[in-house]
C-alpha positions as CSV (number, residue, x, y, z in Angstrom):
1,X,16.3,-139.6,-92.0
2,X,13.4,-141.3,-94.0
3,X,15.1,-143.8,-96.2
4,X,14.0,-147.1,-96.8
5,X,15.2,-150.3,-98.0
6,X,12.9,-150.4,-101.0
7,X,14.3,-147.1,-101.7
8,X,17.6,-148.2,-102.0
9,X,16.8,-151.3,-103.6
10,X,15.6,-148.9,-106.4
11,X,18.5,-147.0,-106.5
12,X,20.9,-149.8,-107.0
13,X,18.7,-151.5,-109.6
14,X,19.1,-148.1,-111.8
15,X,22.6,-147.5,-111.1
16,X,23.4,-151.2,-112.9
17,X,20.4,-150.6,-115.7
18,X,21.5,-146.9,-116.8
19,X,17.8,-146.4,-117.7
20,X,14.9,-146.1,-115.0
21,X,12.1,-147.9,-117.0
22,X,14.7,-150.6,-117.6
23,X,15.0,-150.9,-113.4
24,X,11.4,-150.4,-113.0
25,X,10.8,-153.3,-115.5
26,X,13.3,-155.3,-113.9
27,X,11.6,-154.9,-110.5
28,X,8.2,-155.2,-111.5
29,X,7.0,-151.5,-110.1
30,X,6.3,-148.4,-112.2
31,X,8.6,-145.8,-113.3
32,X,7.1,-143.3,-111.0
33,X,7.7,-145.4,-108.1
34,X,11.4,-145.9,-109.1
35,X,12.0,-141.9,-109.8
36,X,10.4,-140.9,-106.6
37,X,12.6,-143.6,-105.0
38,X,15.8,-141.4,-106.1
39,X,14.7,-137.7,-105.2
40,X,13.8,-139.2,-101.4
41,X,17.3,-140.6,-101.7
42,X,18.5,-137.3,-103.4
43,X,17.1,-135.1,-101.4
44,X,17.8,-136.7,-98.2
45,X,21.6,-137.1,-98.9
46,X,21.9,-133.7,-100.2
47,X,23.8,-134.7,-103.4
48,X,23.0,-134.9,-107.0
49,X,22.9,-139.0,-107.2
50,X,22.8,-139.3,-111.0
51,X,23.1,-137.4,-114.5
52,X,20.0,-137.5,-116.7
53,X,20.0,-138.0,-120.6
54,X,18.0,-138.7,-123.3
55,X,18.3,-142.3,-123.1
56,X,19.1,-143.2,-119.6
57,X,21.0,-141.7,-116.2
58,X,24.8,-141.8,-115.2
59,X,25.9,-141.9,-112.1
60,X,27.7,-138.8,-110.8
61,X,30.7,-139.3,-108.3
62,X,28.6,-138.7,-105.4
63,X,26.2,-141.6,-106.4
64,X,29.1,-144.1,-107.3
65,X,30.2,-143.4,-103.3
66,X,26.6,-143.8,-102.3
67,X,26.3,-146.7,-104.5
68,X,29.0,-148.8,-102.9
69,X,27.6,-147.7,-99.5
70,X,24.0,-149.3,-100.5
71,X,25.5,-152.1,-101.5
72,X,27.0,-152.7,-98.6
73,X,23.5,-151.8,-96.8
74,X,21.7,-155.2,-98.6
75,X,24.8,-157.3,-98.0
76,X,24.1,-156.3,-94.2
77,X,20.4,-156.9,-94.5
78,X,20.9,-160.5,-96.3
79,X,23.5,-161.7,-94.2
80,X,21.1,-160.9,-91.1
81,X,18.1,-162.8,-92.6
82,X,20.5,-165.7,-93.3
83,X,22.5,-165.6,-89.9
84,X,20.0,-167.7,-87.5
85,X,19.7,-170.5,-89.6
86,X,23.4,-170.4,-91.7
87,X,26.3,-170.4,-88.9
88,X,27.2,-174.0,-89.0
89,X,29.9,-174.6,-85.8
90,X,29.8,-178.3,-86.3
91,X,31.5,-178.2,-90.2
92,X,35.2,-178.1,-90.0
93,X,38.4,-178.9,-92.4
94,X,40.0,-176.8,-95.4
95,X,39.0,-175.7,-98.7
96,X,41.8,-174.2,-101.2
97,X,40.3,-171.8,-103.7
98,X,42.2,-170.1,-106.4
99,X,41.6,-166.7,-107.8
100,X,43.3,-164.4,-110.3
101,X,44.7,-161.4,-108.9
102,X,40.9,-159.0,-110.2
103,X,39.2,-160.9,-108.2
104,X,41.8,-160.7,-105.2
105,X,41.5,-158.0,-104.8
106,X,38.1,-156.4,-105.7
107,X,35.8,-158.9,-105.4
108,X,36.6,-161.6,-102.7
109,X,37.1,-159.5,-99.6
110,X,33.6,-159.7,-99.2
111,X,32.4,-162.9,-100.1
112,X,35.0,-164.4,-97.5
113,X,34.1,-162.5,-94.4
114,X,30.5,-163.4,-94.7
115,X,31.3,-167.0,-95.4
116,X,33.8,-167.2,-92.0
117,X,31.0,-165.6,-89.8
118,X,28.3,-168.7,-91.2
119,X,31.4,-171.4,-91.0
120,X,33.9,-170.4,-88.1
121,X,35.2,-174.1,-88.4
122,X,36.2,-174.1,-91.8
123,X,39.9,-172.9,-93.2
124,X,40.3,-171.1,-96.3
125,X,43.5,-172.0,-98.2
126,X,43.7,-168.6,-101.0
127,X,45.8,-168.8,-103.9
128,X,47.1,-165.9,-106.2
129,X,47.4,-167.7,-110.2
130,X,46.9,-166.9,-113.5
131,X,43.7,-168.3,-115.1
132,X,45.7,-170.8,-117.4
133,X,47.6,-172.1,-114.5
134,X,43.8,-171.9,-112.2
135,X,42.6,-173.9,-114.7
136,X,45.3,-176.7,-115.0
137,X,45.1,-177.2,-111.3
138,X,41.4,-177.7,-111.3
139,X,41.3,-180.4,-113.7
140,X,44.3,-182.2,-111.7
141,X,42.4,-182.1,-108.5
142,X,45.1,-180.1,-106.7
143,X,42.6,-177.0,-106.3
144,X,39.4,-177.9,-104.7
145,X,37.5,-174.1,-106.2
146,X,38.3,-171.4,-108.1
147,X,36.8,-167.8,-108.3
148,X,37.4,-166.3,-111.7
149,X,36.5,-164.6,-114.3
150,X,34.0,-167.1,-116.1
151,X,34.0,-164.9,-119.1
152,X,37.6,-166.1,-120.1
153,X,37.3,-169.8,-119.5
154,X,39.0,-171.8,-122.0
155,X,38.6,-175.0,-120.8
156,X,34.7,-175.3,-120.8
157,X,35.2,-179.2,-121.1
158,X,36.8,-180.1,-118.1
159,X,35.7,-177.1,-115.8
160,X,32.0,-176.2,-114.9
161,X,31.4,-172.7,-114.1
162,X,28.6,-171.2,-112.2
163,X,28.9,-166.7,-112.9
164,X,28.0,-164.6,-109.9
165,X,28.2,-161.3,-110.8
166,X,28.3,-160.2,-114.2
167,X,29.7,-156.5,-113.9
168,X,29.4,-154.5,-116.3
169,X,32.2,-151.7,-118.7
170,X,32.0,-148.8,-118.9
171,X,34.0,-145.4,-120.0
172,X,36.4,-144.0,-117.5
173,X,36.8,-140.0,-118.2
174,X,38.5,-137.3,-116.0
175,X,35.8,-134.7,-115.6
176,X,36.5,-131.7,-117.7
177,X,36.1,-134.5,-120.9
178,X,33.7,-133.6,-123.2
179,X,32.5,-137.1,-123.6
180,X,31.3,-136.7,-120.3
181,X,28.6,-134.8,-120.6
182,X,27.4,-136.2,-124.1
183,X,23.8,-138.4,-124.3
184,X,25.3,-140.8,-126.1
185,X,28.8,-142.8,-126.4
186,X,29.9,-145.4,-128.9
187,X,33.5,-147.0,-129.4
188,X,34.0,-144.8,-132.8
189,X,33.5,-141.6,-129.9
190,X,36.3,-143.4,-127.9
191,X,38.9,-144.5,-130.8
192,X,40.5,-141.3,-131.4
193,X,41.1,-140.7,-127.7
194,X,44.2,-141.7,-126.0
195,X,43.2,-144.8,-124.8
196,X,44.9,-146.2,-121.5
197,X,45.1,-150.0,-121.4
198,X,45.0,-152.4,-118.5
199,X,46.5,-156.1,-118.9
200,X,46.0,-158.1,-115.9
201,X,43.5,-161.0,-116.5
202,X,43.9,-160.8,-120.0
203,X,42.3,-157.5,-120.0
204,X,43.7,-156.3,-123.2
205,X,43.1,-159.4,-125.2
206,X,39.3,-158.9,-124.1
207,X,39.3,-155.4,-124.8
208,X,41.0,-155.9,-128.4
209,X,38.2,-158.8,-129.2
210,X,35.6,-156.3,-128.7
211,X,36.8,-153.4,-130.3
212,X,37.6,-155.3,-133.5
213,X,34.4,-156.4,-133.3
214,X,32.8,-153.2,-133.9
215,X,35.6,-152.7,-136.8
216,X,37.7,-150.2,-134.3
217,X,40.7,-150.0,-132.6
218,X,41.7,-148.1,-129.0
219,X,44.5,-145.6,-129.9
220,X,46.7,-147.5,-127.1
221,X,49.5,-144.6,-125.4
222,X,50.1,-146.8,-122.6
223,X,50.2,-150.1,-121.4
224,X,49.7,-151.0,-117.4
225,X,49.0,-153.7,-115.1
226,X,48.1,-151.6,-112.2
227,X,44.3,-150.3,-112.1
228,X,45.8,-147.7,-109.9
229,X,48.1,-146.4,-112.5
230,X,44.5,-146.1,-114.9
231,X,43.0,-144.5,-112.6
232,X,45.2,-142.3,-111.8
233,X,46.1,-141.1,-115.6
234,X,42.8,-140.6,-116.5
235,X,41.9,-138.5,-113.6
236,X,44.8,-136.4,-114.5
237,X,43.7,-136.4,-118.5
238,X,45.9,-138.8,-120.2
239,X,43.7,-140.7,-121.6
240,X,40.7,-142.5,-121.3
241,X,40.0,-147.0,-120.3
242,X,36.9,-148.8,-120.4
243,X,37.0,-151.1,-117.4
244,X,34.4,-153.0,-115.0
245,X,32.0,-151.3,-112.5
246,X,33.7,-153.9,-110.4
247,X,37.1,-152.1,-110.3
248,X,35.2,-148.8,-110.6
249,X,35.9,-145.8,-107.5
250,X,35.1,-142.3,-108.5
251,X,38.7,-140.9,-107.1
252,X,42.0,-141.7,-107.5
253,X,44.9,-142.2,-105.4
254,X,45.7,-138.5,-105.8
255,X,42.1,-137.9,-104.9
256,X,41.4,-136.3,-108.6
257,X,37.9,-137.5,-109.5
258,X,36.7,-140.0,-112.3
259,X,33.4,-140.6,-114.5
260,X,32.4,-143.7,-115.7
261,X,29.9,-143.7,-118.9
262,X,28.0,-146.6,-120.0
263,X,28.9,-147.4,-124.3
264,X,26.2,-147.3,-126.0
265,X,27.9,-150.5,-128.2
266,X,28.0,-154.4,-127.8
267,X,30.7,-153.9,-125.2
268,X,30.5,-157.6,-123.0
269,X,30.2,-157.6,-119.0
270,X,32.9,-159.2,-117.0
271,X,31.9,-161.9,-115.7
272,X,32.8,-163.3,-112.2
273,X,32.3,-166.8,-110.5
274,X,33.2,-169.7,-109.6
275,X,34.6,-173.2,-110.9
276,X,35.7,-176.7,-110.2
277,X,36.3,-179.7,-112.2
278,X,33.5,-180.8,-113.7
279,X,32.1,-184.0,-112.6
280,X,34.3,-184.0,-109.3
281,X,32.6,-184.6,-105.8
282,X,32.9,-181.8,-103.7
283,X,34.2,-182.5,-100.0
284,X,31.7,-181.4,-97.4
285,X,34.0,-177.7,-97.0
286,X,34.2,-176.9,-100.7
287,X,30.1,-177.9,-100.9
288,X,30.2,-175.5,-98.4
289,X,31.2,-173.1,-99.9
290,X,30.2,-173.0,-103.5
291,X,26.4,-173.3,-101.7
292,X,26.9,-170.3,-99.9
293,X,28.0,-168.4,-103.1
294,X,25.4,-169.5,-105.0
295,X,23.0,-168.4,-102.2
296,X,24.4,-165.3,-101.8
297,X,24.8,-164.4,-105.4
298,X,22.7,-166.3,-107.7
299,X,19.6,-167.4,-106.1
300,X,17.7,-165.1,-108.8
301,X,20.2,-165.2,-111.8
302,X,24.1,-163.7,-112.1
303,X,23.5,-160.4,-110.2
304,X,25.0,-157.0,-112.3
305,X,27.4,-155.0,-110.8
């Protein structure tokens, strides 16, 4: 199999863009280069890896599973470059971080492993809050870090941010939906739609912000705070939910598949990263820690996901 890292490099920067001359810009090569990139990668996996339009590409269920698999691939690659210089034995003590329960569970997984492999001697202390309750412990010192979603900071006085990831919403459709196989989608396509809506993280109060924005409103038929339960009822066609590439798998529970559309409106990414109380010295562990992170994620800039 003749696939390369630049190749997939490629592929990952057009999944996030939705437009190849926007990924070929952002990478500094020519379109060409980046096309070519996907039909190796097409042709060598034997699927269809994305869905062409008029103004950009969409990812077809196949690519999101390749997608998450490439990801994974540069992870591997970075952490390998890093490892002979970054495992530090001789660091030891505790950190507690916070997190709200998004980033729980679809974002820190990662992040965590990586970070125990370059510093076996240092504990983790996770906590499980609510971002009001993330923040108050932050500013009283009881919480050394938090990962959250920077987006929805309220107290911007007290608390310095730094964003990792900024990942991006799109529309989730079951298959057979005709809006899945339209060039072009705006909120006013989505409002009359039965709209599924998710609350955890303040989800719905975000949603709601940008929708009136745009002078529309979801048509609501149910209210969750299980991404499981969205993904399951719009796989089976009760309605559609914009939600973050971040929380995104093509399949549900029940194994009925799900496409996710970019909207061509002022729809914001969510935003994920981390915080402490600003002006507080960091102990040694929760340096640490935030170093690696910004390493990792932001050496170039909030990465897109």
């Amino acid at each position: 199999m003749s696939i390369s890292l630049r190749q997939v490099r490629y592929f990952i920067a057009t999944a996030e863009a939705g437009k190849v001359s926007t990924a070929a810009s952002a990478l500094g090569v020519s379109q060409s280069a980046v096309t070519e990139a996907i039909k190796v990668l097409e042709r060598e996996t034997g699927s269809r890896l994305f869905r062409r339009f008029s103004n950009g590409v969409a990812l077809t269920p196949e690519g999101n599973q390749f997608l998450l698999h490439a990801r994974n691939v540069t992870a591997a690659v970075q952490d390998a470059l890093r490892a002979p210089r970054q495992v530090r034995v001789d660091l030891t003590g505790k950190v507690s971080v916070a997190m709200t329960y998004t980033v729980a569970g679809y974002f820190m997984p990662a992040p965590l492993a990586r970070f125990r492999r370059s510093f076996p001697g240092i504990e983790i202390e996770l906590h499980e809050m609510d971002r009001r309750e993330i923040e108050a412990r932050l500013v009283e010192g009881t919480m050394d870090l938090a990962v959250i979603l920077t987006s929805n900071l309220h107290n911007d006085a007290e608390i310095e941010t730094e964003t990792l990831i900024q990942s991006k919403r799109r529309l989730w459709l079951p298959t057979n939906h005709p809006l899945a196989h339209t060039g072009r989608v705006t909120l006013a396509d989505v409002a009359p739609e039965p709209y599924i809506m998710l609350l955890i993280d303040e989800a719905e109060q975000t949603a709601i912000s940008y929708w009136h924005k745009r002078g529309f409103s979801p048509n609501v038929v149910f209210r969750t705070s299980s991404v499981e339960a969205v993904r399951s009822m719009v796989a089976t066609g009760a309605g559609v939910a914009i939600l973050s590439d971040m929380v995104y798998r093509p399949w549900s529970l029940e194994g009925d598949r799900i496409e996710a559309r970019l909207i061509d409106d002022d729809v914001p990414s969510m935003n994920v990263g981390l915080a402490w109380k600003r002006g507080a010295k960091l102990d040694p562990c929760a340096k640490a820690l935030r170093d690696f992170c910004h390493i990792t994620y932001n050496s170039a800039g909030a990465m897109t996901v």
